[in-house]
N, C-alpha and C positions, 0 to 999 in steps of 0.2 A: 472499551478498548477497541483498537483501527481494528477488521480483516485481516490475515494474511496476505490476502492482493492487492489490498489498497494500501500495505506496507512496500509491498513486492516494487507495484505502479510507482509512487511517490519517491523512494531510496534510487529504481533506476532510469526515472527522470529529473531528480533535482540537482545534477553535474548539467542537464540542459539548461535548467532555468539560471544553474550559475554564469554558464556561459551566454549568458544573454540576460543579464540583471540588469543591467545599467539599461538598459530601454525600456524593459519591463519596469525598472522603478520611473522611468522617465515618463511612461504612457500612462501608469497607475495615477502619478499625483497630477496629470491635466486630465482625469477623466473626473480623478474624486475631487478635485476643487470645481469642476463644471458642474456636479451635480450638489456638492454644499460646498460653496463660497467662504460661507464664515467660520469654515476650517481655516482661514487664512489666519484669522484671531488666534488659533491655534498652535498654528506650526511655525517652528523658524522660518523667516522669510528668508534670510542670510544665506541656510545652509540650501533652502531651497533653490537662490539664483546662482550660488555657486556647482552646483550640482550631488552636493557631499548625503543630504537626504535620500536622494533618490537611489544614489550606488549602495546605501546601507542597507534601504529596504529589501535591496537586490540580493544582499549578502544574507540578510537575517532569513529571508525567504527560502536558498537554498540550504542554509545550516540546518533551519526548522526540518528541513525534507530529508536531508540527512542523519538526522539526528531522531529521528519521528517515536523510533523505539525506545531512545533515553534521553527523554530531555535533560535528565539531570547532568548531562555530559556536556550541556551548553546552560547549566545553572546561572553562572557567575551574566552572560546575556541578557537573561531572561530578564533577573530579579535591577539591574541596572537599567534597562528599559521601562520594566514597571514600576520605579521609582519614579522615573521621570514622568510616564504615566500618571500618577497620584497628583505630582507636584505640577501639570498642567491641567489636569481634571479631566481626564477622557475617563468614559463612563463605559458599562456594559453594552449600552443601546447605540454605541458607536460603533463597535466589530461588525454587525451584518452588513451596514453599506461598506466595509472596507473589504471584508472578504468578500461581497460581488465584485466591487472595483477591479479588486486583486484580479479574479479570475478573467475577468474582460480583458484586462491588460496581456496577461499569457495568453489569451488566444487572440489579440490583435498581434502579438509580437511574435507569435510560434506559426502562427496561421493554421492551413490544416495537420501540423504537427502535432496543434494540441488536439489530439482527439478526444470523441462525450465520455471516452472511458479514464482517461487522460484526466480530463477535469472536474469528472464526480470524484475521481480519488483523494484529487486535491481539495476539493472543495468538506470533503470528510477530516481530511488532515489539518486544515485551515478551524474547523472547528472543535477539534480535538484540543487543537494548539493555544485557540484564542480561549478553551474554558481553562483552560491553565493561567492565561494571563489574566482573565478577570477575576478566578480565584484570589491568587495573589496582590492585583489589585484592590478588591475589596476588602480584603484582610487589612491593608493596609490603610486604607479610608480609617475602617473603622479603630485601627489604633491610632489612629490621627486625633479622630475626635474624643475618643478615650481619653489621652493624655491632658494631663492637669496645664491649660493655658494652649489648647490645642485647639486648633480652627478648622473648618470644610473652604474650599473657595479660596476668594480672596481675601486680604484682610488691609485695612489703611493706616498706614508707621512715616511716623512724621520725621524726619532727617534733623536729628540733633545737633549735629555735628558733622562740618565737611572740611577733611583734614587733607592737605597733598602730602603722599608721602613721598612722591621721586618727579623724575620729569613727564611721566607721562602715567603715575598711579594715584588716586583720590578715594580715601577711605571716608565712608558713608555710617554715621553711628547712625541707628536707628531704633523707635521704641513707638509700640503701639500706640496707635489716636485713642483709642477707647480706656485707656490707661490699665488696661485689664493685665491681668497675670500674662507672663510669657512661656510659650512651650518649651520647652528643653529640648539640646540637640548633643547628638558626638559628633564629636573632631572630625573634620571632613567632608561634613554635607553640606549642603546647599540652600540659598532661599532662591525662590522664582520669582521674576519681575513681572510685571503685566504692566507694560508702559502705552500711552494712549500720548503719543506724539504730532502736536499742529503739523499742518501736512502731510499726515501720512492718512490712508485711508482704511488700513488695518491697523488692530494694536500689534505690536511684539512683544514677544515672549522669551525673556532671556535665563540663565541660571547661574547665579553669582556662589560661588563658596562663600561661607562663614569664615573670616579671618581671625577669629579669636577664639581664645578656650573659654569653654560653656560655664557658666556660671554666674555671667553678669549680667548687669537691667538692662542692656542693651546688645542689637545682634550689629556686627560691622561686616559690611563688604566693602571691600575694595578694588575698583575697577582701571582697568588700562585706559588709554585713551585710545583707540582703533584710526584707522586712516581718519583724517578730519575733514575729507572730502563728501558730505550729505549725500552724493550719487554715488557712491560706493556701497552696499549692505552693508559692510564692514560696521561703517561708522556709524550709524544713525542712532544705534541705541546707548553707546559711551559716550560720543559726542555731544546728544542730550544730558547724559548722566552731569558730565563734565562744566558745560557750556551754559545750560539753562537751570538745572536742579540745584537749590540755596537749600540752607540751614532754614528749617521752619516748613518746608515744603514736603509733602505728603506722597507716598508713592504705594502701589499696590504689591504685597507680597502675597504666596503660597506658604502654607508651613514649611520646614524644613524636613528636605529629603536628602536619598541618597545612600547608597553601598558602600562607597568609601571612606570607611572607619577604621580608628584605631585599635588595634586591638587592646587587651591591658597583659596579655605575654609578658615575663620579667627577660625573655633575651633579650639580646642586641639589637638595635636597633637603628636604620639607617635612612636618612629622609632624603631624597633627591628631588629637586625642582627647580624649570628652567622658568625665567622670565616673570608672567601674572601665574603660573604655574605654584608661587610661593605661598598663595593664600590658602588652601585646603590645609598646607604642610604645618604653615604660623601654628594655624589651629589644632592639629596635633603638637606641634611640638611644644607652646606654652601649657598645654594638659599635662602632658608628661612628665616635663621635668618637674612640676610642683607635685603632680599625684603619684608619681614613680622616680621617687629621688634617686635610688639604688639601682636604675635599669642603665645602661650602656647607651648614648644617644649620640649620633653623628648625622649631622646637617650639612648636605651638601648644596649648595645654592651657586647656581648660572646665571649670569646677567651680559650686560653690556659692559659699564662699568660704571663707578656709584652715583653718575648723575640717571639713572636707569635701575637705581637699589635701593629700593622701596624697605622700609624696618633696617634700617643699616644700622644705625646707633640702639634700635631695640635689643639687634643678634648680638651683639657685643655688649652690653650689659647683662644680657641673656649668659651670654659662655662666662663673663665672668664671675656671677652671682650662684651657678650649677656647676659644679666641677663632674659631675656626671655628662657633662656636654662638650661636646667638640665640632665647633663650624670650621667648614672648608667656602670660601666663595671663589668661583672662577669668572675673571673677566677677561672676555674675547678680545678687548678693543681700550683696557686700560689706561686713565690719565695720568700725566705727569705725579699728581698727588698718590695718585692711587699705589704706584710701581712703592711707594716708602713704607707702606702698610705691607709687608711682604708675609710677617708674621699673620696675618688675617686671610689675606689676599693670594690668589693661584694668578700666575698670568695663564690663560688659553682655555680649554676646554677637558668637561668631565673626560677622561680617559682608560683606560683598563687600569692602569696600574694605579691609577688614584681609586678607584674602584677596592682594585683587590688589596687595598691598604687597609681599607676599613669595613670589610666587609672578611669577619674576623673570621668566620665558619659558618659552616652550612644552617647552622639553624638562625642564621641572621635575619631580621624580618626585615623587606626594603620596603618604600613607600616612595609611589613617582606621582608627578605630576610637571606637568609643561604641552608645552606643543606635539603632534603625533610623532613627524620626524626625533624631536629630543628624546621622545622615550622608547620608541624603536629602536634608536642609537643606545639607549641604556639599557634593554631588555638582551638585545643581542649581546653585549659585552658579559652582562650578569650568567647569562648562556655559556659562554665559555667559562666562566671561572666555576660554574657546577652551581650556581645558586638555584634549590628547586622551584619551579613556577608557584608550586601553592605557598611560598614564602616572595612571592612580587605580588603586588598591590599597586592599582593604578586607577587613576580618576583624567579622563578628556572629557571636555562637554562636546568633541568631535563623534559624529555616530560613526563615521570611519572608524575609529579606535576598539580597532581588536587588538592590535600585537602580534600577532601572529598565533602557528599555534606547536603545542609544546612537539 
């Protein structure tokens, strides 16, 4: 356990580091990729030229300092980060150069602010904090490989099947090279890509949700198609997916990770997702309704309009084979065809009162996914109608994506 003082130091300088995170994460990741490069294999390149990486690290930094005496009060963090951790393979023997980094960073950016008493406290707390996280990453390794059809690393699954399901969504069946047993996953989590792209001079590393409910001989993701401009971040790793990746072709996964699960609760239950935001949801909600016939199910799904509605004819044989289901779709931007589906179909966007229509009572369990914006817009509404936070559930692969807090 920290000192007293080094509780005292940390709690009343980590409102500094908050106010000055974003340089601090800025200096941290051109100091730690000057000293190991082929972090770059590592880390999102994406979030990193947009800046989204670096303001997180900023964030998680002051939380950690904040929070120093009960981590459990920033759990739901923690355990979402070390998933991803697992699911991209950062090791124990990675934290020491990151925690030097870190600290170099704070005193380039605080200057003589950060005093040696300043940064041994931190540099205690930094170690406190990281045996927490490789605890729980290790933990996790090893029920990885535990698990029956369970891998370390990488592993190579050959693309079965590549199916378009909308104007800009391409579902990916996929099934081991090695023809070996597959690991089991819940509703919700994720595989990891390791894509190794002509042209490019690192790999990337992306995290696809599992679109389908667990049980079959094969896992499917399915992907957006991002800006189609190769000098974008955005695009390079869908636009591969999309453009160059056939049926027959081989691609690298991580086992499946991830926090973002179902629970099996017999309340009410409510699914919210805007856009590619609908793939974690698919996979809950095809679980559900076969393995919780009796539970109360409402799917609310945002789009464009159905040349942009990826499973359109899936959710509609879906609602009417489960009379335990009820789909709501909203489209912002509706076609002539679409306005005749009205019975199916919302014109415009999720709103409060479509909200508090089906969102029967308090022990309602909601489940989001979409863009940061969409579900900040849906957190705060849930906010006013009384829904409690430990009853929201949410999955961004954005490291921004806290939500705020309660």
């Amino acid at each position: 356990m920290l000192e007293e003082k080094t509780i005292l130091i940390v709690q009343s300088t980590a409102p500094i580091l908050k106010e000055h995170s974003k340089e601090i994460g800025l200096r941290f990741y051109k100091l730690l990729f000057e000293k190991a490069p082929d972090l770059y294999n590592i880390f999102n390149q994406t979030n990193q030229k947009r800046g989204i990486q670096q303001e997180a690290l900023g964030y998680s930094v002051y939380a950690a300092g904040e929070y120093i005496t009960n981590l459990d009060a920033i759990k739901p963090v923690i355990e979402r980060i070390s998933q991803k951790h697992r699911a991209i393979g950062i090791k124990a023997e990675q934290y020491p150069v990151v925690g030097e980094t870190l600290l170099q960073a704070v005193k380039d950016v605080l200057g003589d602010a950060a005093t040696d008493e300043i940064i041994n406290a931190w540099e205690k707390a930094y170690s406190y904090i990281s045996d927490a996280f490789i605890s729980l990453e290790e933990k996790l390794y090893e029920e990885t490989k535990k698990q029956a059809g369970g891998w370390e690393g990488y592993k190579d699954f050959y693309v079965e099947k590549k199916i378009k399901e909308s104007e800009d969504v391409t579902s990916y069946y996929l099934k081991p090279k090695d023809g070996k047993e597959m690991a089991i996953y819940k509703p919700g989590q994720y595989l990891t890509l390791k894509a190794t792209i002509p042209g490019e001079k690192y790999t990337h590393i992306r995290h696809y949700s599992i679109s389908e409910a667990p049980g079959k001989d094969y896992y499917r993701i399915s992907v957006k198609r991002e800006d189609d401009d190769r000098s974008t971040p955005e695009g390079i790793v869908s636009n591969y997916l999309h453009n160059e990746i056939k049926e027959g072709d081989t691609l690298l996964f991580s086992a499946p990770a991830g926090d973002f699960v179902l629970d099996t609760k017999d309340n009410s239950l409510v699914l919210v997702s805007g856009g590619i935001g609908i793939t974690p949801i698919l996979s809950m909600l095809n679980s559900v309704v076969s393995e919780q016939p009796n539970r109360e199910v409402t799917l609310i799904y945002a789009t464009k309009n159905s040349k942009y509605h990826p499973f359109k004819e899936h959710l509609k044989q879906l609602e009417k084979r489960h009379t335990n289901l009820k789909t709501l779709v909203c489209y912002d931007s509706p076609t002539t065809e679409d306005k005749q589906g009205l019975d199916f179909y919302l014109k415009g966007y999720v709103n409060q009162d479509l909200l508090n229509s089906v969102v029967k009572n308090k022990d309602t369990e909601v489940y989001l996914c979409g863009s940061v914006p969409f579900m900040e817009a849906i957190v705060s509404i849930l906010d006013k109608i009384g829904v409690p936070r430990s009853y929201i559930h949410f999955e961004s692969f954005s490291p921004l994506a806290i939500l705020g807090e309660e």
